[in-house]
C-alpha positions as CSV (number, residue, x, y, z in Angstrom):
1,X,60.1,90.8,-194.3
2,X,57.4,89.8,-191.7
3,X,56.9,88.7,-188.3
4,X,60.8,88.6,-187.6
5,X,62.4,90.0,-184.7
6,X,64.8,92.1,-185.6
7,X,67.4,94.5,-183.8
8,X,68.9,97.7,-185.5
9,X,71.9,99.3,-184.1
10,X,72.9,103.3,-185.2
11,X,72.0,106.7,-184.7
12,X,68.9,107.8,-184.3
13,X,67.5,111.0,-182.9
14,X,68.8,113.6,-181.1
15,X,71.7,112.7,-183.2
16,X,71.6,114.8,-186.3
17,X,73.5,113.4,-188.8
18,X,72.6,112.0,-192.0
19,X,73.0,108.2,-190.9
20,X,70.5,109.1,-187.8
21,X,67.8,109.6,-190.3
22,X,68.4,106.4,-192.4
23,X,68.2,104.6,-189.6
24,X,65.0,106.5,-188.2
25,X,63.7,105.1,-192.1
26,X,64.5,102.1,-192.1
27,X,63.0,101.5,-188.6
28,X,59.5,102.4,-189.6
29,X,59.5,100.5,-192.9
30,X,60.6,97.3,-191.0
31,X,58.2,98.0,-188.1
32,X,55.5,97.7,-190.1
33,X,55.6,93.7,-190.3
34,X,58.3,93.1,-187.9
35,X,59.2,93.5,-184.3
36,X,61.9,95.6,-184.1
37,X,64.1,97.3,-181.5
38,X,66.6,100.1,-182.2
39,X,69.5,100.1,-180.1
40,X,71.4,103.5,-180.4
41,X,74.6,104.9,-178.6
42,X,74.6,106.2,-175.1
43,X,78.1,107.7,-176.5
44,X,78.9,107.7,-180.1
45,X,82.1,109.8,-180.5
46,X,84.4,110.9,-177.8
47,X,84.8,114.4,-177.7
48,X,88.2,114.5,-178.9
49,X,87.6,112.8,-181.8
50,X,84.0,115.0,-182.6
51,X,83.9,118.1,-181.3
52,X,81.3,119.7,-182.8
53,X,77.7,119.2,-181.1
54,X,76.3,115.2,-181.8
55,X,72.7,116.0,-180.9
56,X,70.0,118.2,-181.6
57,X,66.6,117.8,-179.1
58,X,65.1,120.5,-181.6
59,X,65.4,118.4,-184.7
60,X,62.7,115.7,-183.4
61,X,60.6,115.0,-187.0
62,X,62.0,111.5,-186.5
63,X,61.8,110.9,-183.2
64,X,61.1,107.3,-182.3
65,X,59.6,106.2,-178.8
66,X,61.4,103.3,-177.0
67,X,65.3,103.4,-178.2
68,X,67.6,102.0,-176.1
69,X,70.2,104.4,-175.7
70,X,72.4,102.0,-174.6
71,X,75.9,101.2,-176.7
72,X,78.7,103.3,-175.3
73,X,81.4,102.8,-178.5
74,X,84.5,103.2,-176.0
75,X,83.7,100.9,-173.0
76,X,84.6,96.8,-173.3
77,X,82.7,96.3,-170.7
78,X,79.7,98.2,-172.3
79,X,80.0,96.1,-175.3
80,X,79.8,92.4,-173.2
81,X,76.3,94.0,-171.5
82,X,74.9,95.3,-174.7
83,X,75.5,91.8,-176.5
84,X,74.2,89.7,-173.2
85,X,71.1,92.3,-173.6
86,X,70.6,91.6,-177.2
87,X,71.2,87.6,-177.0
88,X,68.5,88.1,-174.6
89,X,66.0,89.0,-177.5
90,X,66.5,86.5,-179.4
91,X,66.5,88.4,-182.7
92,X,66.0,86.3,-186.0
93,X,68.5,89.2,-187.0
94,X,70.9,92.1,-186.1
95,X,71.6,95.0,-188.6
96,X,74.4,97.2,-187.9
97,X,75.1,100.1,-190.3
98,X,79.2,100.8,-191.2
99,X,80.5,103.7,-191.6
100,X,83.8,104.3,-190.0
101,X,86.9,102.0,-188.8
102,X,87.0,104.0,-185.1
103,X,83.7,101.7,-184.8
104,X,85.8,98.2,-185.4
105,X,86.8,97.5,-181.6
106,X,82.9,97.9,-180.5
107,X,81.3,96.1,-183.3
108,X,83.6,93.1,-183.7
109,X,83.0,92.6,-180.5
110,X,79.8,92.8,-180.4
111,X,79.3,90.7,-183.1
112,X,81.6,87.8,-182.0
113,X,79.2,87.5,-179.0
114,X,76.1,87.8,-180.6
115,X,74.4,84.5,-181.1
116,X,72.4,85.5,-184.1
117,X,72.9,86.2,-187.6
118,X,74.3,89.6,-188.4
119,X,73.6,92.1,-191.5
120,X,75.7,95.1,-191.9
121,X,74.9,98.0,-194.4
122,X,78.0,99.6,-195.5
123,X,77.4,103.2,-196.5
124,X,81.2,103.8,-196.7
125,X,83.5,100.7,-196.9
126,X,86.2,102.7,-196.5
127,X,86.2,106.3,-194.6
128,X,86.3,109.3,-197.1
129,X,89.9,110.3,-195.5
130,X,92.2,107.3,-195.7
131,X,94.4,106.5,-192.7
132,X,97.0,104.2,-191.9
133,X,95.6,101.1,-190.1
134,X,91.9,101.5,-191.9
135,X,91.5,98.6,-194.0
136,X,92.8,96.6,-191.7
137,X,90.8,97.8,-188.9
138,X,87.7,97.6,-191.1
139,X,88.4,94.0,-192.0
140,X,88.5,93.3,-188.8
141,X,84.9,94.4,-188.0
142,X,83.5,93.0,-191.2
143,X,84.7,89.6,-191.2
144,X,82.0,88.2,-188.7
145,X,79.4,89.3,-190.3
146,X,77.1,87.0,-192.5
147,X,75.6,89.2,-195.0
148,X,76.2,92.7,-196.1
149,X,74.5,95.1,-198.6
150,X,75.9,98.0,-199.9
151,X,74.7,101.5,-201.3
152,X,77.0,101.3,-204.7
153,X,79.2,98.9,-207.1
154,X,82.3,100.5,-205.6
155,X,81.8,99.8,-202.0
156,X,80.7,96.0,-203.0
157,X,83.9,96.1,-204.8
158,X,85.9,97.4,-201.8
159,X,84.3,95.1,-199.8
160,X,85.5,92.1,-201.8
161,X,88.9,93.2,-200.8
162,X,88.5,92.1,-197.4
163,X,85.6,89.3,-197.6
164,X,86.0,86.2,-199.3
165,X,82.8,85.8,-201.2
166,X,80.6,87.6,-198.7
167,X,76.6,87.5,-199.2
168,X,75.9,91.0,-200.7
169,X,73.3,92.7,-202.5
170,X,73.7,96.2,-203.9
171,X,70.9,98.7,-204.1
172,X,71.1,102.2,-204.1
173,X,70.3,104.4,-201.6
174,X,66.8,105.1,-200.7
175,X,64.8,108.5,-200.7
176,X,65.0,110.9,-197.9
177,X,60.7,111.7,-198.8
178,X,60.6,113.1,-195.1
179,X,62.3,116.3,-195.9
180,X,59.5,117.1,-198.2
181,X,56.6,118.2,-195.1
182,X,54.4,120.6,-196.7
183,X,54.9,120.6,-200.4
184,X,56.1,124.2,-200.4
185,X,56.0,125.5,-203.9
186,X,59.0,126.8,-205.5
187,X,57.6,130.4,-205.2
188,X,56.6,129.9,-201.7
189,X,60.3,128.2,-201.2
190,X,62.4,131.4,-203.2
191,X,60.2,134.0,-200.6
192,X,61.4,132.5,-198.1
193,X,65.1,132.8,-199.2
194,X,64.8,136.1,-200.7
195,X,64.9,135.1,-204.3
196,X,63.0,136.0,-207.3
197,X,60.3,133.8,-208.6
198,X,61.8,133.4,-212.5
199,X,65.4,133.5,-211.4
200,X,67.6,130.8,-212.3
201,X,68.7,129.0,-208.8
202,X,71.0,125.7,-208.6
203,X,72.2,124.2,-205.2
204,X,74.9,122.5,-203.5
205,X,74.0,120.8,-200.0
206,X,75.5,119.5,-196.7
207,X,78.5,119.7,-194.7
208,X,81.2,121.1,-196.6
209,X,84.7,118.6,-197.2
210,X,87.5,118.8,-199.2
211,X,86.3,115.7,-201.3
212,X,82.7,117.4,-202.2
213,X,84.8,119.7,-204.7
214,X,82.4,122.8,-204.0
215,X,86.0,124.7,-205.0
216,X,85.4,123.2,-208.3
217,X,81.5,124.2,-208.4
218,X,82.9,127.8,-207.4
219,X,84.9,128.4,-210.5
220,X,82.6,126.6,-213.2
221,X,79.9,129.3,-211.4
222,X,82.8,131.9,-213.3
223,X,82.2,130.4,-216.4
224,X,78.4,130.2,-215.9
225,X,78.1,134.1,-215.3
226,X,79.8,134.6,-218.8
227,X,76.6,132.9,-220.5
228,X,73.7,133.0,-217.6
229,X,72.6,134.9,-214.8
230,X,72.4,131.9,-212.5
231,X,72.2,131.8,-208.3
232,X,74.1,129.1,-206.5
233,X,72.7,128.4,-202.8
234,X,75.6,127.1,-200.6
235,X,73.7,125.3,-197.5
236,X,75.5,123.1,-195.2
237,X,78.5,123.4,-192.5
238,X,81.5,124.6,-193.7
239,X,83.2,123.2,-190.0
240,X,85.8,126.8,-189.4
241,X,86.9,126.2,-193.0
242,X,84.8,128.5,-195.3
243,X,87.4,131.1,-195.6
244,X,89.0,129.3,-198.6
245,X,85.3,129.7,-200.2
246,X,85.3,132.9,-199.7
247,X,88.1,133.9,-201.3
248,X,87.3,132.1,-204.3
249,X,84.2,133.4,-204.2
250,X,85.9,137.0,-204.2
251,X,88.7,135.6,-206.8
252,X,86.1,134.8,-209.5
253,X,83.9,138.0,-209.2
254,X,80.9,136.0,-208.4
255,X,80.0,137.7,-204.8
256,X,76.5,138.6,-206.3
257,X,75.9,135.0,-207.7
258,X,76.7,133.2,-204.2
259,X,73.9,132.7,-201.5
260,X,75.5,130.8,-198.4
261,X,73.9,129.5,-195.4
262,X,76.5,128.3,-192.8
263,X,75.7,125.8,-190.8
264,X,73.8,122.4,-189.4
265,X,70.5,122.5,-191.5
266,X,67.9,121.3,-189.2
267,X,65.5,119.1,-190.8
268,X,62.5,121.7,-191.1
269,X,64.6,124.2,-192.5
270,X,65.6,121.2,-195.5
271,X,62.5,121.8,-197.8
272,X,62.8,125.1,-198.5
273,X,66.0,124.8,-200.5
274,X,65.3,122.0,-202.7
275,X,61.9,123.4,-203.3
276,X,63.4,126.5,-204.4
277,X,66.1,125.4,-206.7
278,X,66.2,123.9,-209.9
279,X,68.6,121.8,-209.7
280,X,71.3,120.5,-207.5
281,X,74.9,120.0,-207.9
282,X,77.3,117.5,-206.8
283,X,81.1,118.5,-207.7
284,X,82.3,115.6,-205.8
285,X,85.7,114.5,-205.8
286,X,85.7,111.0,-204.4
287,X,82.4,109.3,-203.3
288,X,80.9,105.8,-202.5
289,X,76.9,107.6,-202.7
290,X,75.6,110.1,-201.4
291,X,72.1,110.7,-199.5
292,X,71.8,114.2,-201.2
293,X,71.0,112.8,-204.3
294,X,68.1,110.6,-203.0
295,X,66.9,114.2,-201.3
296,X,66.7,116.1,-204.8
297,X,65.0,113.4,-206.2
298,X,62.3,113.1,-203.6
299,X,61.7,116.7,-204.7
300,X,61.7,115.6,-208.4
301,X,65.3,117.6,-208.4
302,X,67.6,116.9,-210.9
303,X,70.9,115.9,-210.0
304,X,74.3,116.9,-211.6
305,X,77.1,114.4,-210.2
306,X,80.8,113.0,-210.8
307,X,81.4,110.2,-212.7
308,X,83.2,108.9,-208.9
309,X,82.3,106.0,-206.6
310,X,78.3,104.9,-206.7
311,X,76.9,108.2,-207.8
312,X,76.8,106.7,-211.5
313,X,74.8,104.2,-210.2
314,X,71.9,106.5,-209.2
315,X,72.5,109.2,-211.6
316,X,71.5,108.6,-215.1
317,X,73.1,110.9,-217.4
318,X,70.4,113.0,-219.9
319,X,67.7,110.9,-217.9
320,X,68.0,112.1,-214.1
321,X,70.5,114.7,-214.7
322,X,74.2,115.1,-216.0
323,X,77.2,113.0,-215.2
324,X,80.6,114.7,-215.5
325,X,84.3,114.3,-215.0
326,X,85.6,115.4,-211.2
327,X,87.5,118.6,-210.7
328,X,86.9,119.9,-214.4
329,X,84.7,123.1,-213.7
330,X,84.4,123.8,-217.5
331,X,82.2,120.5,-217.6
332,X,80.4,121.5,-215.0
333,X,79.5,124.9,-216.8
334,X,78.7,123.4,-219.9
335,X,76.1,121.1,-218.2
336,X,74.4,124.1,-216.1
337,X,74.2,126.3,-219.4
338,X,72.9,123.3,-221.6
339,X,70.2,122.8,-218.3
340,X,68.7,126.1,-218.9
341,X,69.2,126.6,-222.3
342,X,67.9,123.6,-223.4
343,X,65.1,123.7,-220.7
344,X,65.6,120.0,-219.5
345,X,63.6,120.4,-216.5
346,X,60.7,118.3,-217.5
347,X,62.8,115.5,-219.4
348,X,64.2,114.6,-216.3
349,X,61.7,114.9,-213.9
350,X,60.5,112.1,-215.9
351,X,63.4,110.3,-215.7
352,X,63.0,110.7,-212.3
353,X,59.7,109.7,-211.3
354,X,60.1,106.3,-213.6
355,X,62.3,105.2,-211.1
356,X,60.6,106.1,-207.8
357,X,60.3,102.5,-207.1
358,X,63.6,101.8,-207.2
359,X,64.7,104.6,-204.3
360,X,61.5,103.1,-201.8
361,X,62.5,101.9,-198.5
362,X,59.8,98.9,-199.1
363,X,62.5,97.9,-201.8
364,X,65.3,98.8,-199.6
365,X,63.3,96.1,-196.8
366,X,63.2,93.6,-200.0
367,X,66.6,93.2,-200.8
368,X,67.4,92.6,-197.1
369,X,64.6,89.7,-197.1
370,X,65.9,87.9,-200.1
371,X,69.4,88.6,-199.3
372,X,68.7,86.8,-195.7
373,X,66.0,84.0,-196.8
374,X,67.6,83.3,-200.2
């Protein structure tokens, strides 16, 4: 795209969640031909709803000058000034990123008062918990919209649910390359964590839900031991619920085999764990995609994932990594022991690095321009 003006609304730093960074991305690769101006939340979540800590002044690798912390998600009256401000602009084009239905009072809205045309990129059609009311409250907030791209097959598929015919294009979720700051080595990377240079080291990363399956990774890591002396790192949040983990962790008499770091992951602190392992393991019950993936592979990680929601749209089974049933642990251990046995390390960073293009954000930037021209 060039020379349009364009306004993104979402997170952005000091927020520290996932979505913040995509949106920190996809800011500076359409700011390279385009006038653009991010629009980000004076209040994203009320307390009640989120009450662990939204921001992070620490985290600031992508900090951007000039947002307009502006959009408070729980005022009406908020909502009227914010769209008056952006009709003001004059955008060519206003993307808003979808993730959850508490957002659907604030962006419909918005979006009926807007005067321009309106993108949203659905990273989750549908929330991760289901809830009475969601569909219908995400319906709501969709249906203004003019065009819509999506991270997976699945999500386009939900989203046909509630859209007749929308304008969509699908493309998968670009790489997070900003995690990767110094190209620590893996030996430099295992120093750091207190691990041996030839050990065998797999990883499972970011917050900790019910959904991700690490319960599942937890007992396959029992059926690992039996055949390989492998090390599972464990870093993300486990949000007050990690002593469920622990007790498996006990249960399976694989206490020596378990390295967990509890907690938010600030962004510096990222590298060191990819770098170190060898590959990394989604046991993931449900999904629609998942931004850890596009993290391992930035690192030349393979990725071993569920056959649920998008993730066999970015994982290529024998070519990237594995693909496996959900919430069968014996599958999971066979693929681990054929990893290292079979030593597919190189044949998939191959796989990998043939389709770099595909995970750019200047492709992510091209399937919004044709989507929008035609």
């Amino acid at each position: 795209m060039e020379n349009n003006k364009i306004v993104l609304v979402g997170p952005v730093y000091p927020y520290k969640t996932g979505l913040s960074y995509y949106v920190s991305m996809l800011y500076k690769q359409l700011n390279k031909n385009n006038d653009v101006t991010i629009i980000s939340y004076k209040m994203q979540y009320p307390k009640f709803l989120y009450k662990k800590p939204q921001k992070d002044y620490e985290d600031d690798v992508l900090k951007i000058e000039d947002v307009d912390y502006r959009l408070h998600t729980a005022n009406p009256f908020n909502w009227i000034s914010t769209a008056r401000y952006i009709n003001s602009l004059k955008p060519d084009l206003v993307i808003f990123q979808w993730l959850h239905p508490y957002f659907a009072p604030c962006y419909f809205t918005l979006i009926k008062l807007l005067k321009s045309k309106v993108l949203y990129i659905c990273h989750n059609a549908f929330p991760h918990e289901r809830f009475p009311m969601d569909k219908f409250l995400t319906k709501i907030a969709l249906q203004p919209a003019d065009y819509f791209v999506t991270h997976s097959n699945s999500d386009a598929d939900d989203l046909k649910t509630m859209i007749k015919d929308p304008k969509v294009s699908i493309t998968v979720h670009p790489a997070y390359n900003f995690f990767k700051q110094t190209d620590m080595s893996k030996k430099e990377a295992r120093e750091k964590l207190n691990l041996k240079d030839q050990e065998k080291v797999i990883l499972f990363f970011g917050l900790v839900r019910e959904y991700k399956g690490l319960k599942h990774l937890l007992n396959a890591m029992k059926l690992i031991k039996e055949k390989l002396d492998v090390k599972l790192l464990v870093a993300g949040d486990f949000a007050g619920n990690r002593e469920e983990y622990d007790k498996l962790i006990v249960e399976n008499g694989i206490g020596e085999n378990v390295y967990i770091t509890d907690g938010h992951i600030p962004i510096g602190e990222v590298e060191k764990f990819f770098a170190a392992c060898d590959m990394v393991i989604l046991p993931y019950e449900s999904a629609t995609q998942s931004g850890v993936i596009q993290v391992a592979y930035s690192f030349d990680k393979p990725v071993l994932a569920t056959r649920v929601g998008g993730l066999p749209d970015v994982v290529f089974d024998m070519e990237t990594g594995y693909l496996v049933e959900p919430q069968e642990p014996e599958k999971i251990a066979k693929a681990v022991i054929d990893f290292y046995e079979n030593d597919r390390s190189k044949q998939f960073e191959e796989g990998i690095k043939r389709e770099a293009y595909r995970y750019s954000w200047e492709r992510m930037e091209r399937v919004i321009e044709e989507l929008v021209v035609g």
